[in-house]
C-alpha positions as CSV (number, residue, x, y, z in Angstrom):
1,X,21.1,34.3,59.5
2,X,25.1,34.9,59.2
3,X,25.7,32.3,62.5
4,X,23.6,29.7,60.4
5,X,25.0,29.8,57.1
6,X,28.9,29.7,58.6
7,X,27.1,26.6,60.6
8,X,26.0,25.3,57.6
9,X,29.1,26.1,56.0
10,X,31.8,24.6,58.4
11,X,29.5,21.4,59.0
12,X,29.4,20.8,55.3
13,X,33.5,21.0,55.2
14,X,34.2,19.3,58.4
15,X,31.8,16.4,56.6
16,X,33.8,16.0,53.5
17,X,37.1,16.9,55.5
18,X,36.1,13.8,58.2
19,X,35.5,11.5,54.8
20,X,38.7,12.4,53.3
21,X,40.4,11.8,56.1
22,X,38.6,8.4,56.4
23,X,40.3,7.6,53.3
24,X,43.8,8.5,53.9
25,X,44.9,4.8,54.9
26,X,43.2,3.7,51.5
27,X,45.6,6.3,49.6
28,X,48.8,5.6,51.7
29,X,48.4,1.9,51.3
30,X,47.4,2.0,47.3
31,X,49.9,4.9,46.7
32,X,46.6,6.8,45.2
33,X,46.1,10.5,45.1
34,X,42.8,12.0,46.6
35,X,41.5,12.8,43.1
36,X,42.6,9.2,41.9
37,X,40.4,7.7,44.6
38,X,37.2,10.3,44.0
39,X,37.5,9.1,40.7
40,X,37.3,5.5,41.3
41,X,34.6,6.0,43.7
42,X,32.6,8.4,41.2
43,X,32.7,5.5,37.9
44,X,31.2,2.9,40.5
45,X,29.1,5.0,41.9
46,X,27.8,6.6,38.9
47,X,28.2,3.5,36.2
48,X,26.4,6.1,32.8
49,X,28.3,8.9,33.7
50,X,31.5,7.6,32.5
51,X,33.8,10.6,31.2
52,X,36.2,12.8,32.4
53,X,33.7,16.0,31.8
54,X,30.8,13.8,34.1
55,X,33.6,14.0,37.3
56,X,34.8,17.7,36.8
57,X,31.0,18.7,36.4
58,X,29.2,16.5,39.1
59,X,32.4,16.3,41.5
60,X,33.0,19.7,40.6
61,X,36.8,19.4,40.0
62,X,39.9,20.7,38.1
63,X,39.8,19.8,34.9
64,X,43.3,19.5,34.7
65,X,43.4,17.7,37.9
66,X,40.9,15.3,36.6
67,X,42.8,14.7,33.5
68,X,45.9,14.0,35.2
69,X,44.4,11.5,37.8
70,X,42.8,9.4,34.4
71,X,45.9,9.3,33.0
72,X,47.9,7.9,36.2
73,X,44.5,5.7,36.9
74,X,45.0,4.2,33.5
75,X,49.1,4.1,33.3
76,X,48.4,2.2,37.1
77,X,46.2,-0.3,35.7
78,X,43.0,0.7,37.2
79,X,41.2,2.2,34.3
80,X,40.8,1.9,30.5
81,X,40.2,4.8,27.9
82,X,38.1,4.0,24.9
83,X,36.3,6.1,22.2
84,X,32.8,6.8,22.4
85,X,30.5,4.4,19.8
86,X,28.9,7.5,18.8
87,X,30.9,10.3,19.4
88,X,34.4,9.8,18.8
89,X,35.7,12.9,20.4
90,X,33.9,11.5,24.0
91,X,36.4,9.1,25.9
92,X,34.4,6.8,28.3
93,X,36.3,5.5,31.3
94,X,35.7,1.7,32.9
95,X,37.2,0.8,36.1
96,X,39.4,-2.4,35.6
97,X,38.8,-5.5,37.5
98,X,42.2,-4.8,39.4
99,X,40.0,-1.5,40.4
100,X,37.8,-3.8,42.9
101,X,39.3,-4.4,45.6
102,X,40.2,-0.4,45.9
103,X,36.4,0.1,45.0
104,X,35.9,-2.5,48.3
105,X,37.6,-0.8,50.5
106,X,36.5,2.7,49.6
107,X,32.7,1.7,50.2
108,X,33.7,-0.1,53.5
109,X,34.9,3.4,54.5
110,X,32.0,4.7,53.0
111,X,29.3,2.5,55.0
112,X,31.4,3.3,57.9
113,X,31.9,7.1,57.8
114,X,28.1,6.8,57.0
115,X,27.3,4.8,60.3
116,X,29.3,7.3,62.3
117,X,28.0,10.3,60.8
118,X,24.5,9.4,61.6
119,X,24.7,7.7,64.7
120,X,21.8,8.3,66.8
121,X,19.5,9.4,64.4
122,X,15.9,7.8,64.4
123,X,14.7,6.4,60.9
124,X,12.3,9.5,60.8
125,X,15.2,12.3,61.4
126,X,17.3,10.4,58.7
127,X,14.0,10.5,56.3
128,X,13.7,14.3,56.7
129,X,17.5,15.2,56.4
130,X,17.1,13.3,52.9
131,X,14.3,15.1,52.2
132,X,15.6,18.5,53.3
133,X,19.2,17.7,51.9
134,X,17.5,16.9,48.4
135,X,15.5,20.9,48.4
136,X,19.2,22.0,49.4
137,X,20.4,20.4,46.2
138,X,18.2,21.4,43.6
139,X,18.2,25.1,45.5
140,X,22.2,24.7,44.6
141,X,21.9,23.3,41.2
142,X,19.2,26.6,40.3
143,X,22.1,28.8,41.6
144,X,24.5,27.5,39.7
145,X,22.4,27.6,36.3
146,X,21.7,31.4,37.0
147,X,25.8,32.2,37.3
């Protein structure tokens, strides 16, 4: 059991290690931090979970990390700030049009990563690791409720 979950455990951060490395050029070229870029990524990715709270709790980030990539997103043109209709203490974020082609290239990396990650993998195997990764998930997410 120990050998599988340090498997488990060094496959799951060489994955998001590989990614982030994927992404490098993308930050050298637009002079964007790595929690700059997740946060692009995350507002197109996840278009109704638009605040600052929605990326530290999904992404599980800093907060203050989070706060200071907004505000550097927003001075650098890529993001607008405006009060919530309902709830004036909620800020939602928008990704500017000068956002896109960022947004572009990060899901070009993305599709490509993706590609290469699963390479050889029948339509069935990728089936079941979607099915077994989404068990994993809610397993994690009933973890984290109980701490």
């Amino acid at each position: 059991m120990a050998e599988q979950i340090t498997e488990f455990l060094s496959g799951f951060r060489r994955t998001i290690k590989g990614y982030d490395r994927c992404l490098e050029a993308i930050r050298h070229r637009c002079g964007l931090s790595q929690t700059e870029v997740t946060i692009i990524s995350f507002l197109h990715n996840n278009p109704s979970r638009d605040t600052a709270r929605d990326i530290v709790e999904l992404r599980m980030l800093q907060k203050g990390n989070v706060s200071a990539g907004v505000e550097s997103l927003i001075r650098k043109g890529f993001l607008t700030r405006t009060p919530d209709q309902t709830d004036r203490r909620r800020q939602r974020l928008r990704l500017r049009e000068e956002a896109s082609p960022i947004v572009a290239e990060i899901e070009a990396v993305k599709q490509h990563f993706y590609r290469r990650l699963f390479a050889g993998f029948t339509e069935e195997e990728l089936h079941q690791y979607s099915q077994l990764s989404r068990k994993l998930q809610e397993n994690l997410s009933r973890i984290w409720e109980k701490e």
